[in-house]
N, C-alpha and C positions, 0 to 999 in steps of 0.2 A: 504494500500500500504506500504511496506517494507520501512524504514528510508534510503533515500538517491536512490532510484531505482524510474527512472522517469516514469511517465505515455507514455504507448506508444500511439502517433499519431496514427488517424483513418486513412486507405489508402486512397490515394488520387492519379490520371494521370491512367499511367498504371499498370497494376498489376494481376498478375494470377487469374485466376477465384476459387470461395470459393466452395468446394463441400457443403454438405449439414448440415454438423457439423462446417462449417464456417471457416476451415483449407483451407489453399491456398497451395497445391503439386505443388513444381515443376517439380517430375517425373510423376506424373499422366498426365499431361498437355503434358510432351517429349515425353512419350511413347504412347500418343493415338495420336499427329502432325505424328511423325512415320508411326505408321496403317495407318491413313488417308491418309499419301501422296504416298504409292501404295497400295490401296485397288483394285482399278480399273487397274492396272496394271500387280498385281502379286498378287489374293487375297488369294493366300495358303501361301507367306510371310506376308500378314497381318494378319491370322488366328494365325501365329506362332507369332506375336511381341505381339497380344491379351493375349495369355497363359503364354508371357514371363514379361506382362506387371508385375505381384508381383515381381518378384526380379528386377526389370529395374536397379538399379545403378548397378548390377552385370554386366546384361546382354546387356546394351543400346552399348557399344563399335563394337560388333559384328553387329549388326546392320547399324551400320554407313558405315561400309563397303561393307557391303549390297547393301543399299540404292544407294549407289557412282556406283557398279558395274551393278546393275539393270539399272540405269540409263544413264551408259556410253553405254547402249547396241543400241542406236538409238536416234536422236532427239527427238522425238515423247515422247520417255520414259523419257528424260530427264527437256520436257518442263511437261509434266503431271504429274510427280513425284513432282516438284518444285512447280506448281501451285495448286496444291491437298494441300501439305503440307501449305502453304504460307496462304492457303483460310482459312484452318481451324485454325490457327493459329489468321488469321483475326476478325474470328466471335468468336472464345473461349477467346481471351486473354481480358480483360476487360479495361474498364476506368471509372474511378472514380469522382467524380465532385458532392461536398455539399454532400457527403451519397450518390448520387445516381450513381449505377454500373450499365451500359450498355456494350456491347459489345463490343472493339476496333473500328467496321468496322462503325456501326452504330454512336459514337463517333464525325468521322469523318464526317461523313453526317449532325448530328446536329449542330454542334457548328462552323458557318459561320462567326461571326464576326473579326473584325480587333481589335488589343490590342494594337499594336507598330506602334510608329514612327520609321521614316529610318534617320540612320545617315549615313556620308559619311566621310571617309580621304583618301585623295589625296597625296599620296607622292611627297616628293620634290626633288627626283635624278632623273637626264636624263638616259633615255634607252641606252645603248651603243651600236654603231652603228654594231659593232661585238658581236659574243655570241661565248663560248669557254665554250663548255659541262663539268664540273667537276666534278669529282668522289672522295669522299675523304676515305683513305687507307693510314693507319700508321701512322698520324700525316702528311699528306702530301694532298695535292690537284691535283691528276692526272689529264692532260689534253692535246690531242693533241697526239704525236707520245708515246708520255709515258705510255696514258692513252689505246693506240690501243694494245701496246708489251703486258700492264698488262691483257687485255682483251683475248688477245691469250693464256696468259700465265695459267687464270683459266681455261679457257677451256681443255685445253691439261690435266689440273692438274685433273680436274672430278670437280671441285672447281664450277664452274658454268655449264648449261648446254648448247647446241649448239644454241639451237635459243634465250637462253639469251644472248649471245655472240653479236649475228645476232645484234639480237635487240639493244643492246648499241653502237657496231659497226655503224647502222645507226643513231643515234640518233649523235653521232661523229663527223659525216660526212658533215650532216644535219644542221649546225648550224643555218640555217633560221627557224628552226622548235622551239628555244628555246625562238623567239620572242612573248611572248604569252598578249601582251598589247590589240588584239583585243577580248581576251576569258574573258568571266565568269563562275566561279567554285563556288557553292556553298559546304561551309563546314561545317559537320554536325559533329560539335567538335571538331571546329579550333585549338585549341591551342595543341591538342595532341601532345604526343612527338615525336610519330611516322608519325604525320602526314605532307605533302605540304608544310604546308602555307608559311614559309618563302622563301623557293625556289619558288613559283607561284610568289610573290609580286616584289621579286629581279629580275626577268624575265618579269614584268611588265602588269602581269596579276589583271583582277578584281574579288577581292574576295567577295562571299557575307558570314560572318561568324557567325554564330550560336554557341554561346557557353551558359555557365551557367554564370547569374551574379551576376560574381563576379570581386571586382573593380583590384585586383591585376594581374589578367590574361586578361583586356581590356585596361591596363595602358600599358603591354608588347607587344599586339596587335596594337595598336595605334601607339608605338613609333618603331616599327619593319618597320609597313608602311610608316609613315611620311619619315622614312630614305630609301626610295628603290622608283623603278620607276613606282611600282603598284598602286592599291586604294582598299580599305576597306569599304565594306558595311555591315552595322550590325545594329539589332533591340535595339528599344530604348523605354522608359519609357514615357518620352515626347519630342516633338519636338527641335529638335538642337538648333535652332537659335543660341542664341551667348554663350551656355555654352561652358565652359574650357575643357581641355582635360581631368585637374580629374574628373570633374561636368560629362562629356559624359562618364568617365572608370565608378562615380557610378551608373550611368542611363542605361547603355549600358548590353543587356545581355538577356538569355529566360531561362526557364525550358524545356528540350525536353522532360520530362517524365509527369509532371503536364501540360503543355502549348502546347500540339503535335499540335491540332487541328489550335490553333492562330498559331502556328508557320510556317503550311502550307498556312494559310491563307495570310500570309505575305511577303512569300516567292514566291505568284502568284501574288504581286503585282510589286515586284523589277526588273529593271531591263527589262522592256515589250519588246518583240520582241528578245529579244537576246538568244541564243541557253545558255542551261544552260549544265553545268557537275556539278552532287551532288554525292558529295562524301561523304560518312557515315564513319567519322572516331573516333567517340568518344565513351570513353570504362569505364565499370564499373566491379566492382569484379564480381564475382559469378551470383546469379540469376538475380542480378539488370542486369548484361549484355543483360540479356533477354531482360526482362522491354523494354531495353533500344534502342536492334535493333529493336526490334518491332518498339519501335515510330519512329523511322530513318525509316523503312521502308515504313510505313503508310503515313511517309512525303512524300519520293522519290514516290511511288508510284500514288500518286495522280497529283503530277508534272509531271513525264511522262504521264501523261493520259490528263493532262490537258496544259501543254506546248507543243506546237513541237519542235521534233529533240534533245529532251533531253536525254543526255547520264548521265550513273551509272561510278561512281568510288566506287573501295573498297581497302583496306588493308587486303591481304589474311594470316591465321595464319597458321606457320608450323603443328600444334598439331591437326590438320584433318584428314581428308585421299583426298587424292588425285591422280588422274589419273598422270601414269607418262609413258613417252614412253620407250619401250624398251631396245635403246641406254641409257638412261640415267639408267634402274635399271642396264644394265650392268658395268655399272664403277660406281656405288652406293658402 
């Protein structure tokens, strides 16, 4: 080994599958998800994405648009393209554990036990008896007649589109709707920066939070809630009892990408009877992204199947493609 170049770790959680020379692609894995999720749909676009599959980083953009408009052509196309893709995604993408690689799906099926204890904090501010929806724009906090002009005001500009308008309009209006103390949200990568969480807690909603542990992002967790009128539930190492809030920031915390399976596990215990919302907001560079929805997904998935009335949240990214109405390509 070269002076100063560390040995690299064996895989371990999730991770692309190794072809036969022991190489893990992660366009080979993109572009056969692709085929896969309209083969039974469109199988002369899956014949075509086959022969496209050698150049894929050239050619995989073209496709995504594809995919998007084959799918937007009927329900039926949109739920079979999704679940086609999503299945095989399920049984190719692997998981690792002591050397031994199995299958993602399969992963999930074996590995039943419990790892973590549940911590809990409770914030110490009253709910306020009013709620005054706020938007913040410019260094300022719109809200109220301010927040309605500015609302009109993108609209007309092309700045937003008409049923974003709608929609913030009634959320405006609505202020009984921002009391959210009787919901639980679970967050798959609480601390994002893009993500909820401090707006759910300040609204007095219960969080259940999944993050990586680490003590400087449970220290800011902790004291975010203590100060607001929500409560924070999140996986622990060993039982609460009377540790400190540093002792619970260094105990507090999962791996979703080595831990997916415990992490599902634990997440069917929290919480029994109460409708959940999981929201998969945590994000990693490049392929780890993969990796990484994957395991968010394999979680959410199994909880709707195994919870009722369990709703999906997501953070959708500009850099898609995306179905867009015609009023809006027109003032694009």
């Amino acid at each position: 080994m070269a002076k100063g170049k560390r040995e690299a770790r064996p895989p371990e959680g999730v991770e692309f599958p190794a072809d036969d020379t022991g190489r893990r692609s992660t366009l080979s894995l993109n572009s056969a998800a692709f085929q896969a999720s309209v083969a039974k749909v469109d199988s002369g676009m899956a014949s075509q994405i086959g022969q496209d599959a050698p150049k894929w980083r050239k050619k995989y953009s073209k496709y995504v648009v594809e995919n998007v408009k084959l799918s937007s052509r009927s329900p039926d196309n949109a739920l079979a393209i999704a679940n086609a893709g999503l299945d095989y995604l399920h049984d190719n993408m692997v998981f690792i554990r002591n050397e031994r690689s199995m299958p993602l799906r399969m992963a999930m099926h074996e590995f039943k036990s419990d790892s973590f204890a549940t911590g809990t904090i409770k914030g110490g501010a009253r709910l306020p008896k009013t709620h005054n929806y706020e938007v913040p724009y410019k260094n300022k906090m719109l809200s109220g007649d301010d927040l309605l002009v500015q609302i009109d005001r993108w609209v007309h500009q092309g700045v937003i589109e008409v049923s974003c308008g709608h929609a913030l309009n009634e959320v405006a209006r609505s202020s009984e709707w921002l009391d959210l103390s009787g919901l639980h949200f679970v967050m798959l990568g609480a601390s994002s920066a893009m993500g909820p969480f401090e707006f759910l807690v300040s609204h007095g909603a219960n969080v259940i939070a999944v993050d990586i542990d680490r003590p400087h992002i449970w220290k800011k967790l902790i004291s975010i809630t203590k100060s607001s009128p929500g409560s924070i539930t999140f996986p622990l190492k060993k039982p609460q009892g009377s540790q400190t809030e540093a002792e619970l920031a260094e105990n507090a915390g999962c791996n979703l990408l080595t831990q997916t399976p415990e992490i599902r596990n634990w997440l069917m215990t929290v919480h029994k009877g109460k409708q959940l919302v999981i929201g998969s907001y945590a994000y990693l560079d490049g392929a780890l992204f993969v990796k990484l929805s994957m395991a968010m997904d394999a979680i959410a998935k199994d909880l709707v199947e195994s919870r009722k009335n369990t709703a999906l949240a997501y953070l959708c990214t500009p850099t898609d493609c995306h179905i867009g109405t015609p009023a809006a390509s027109a003032v694009a």
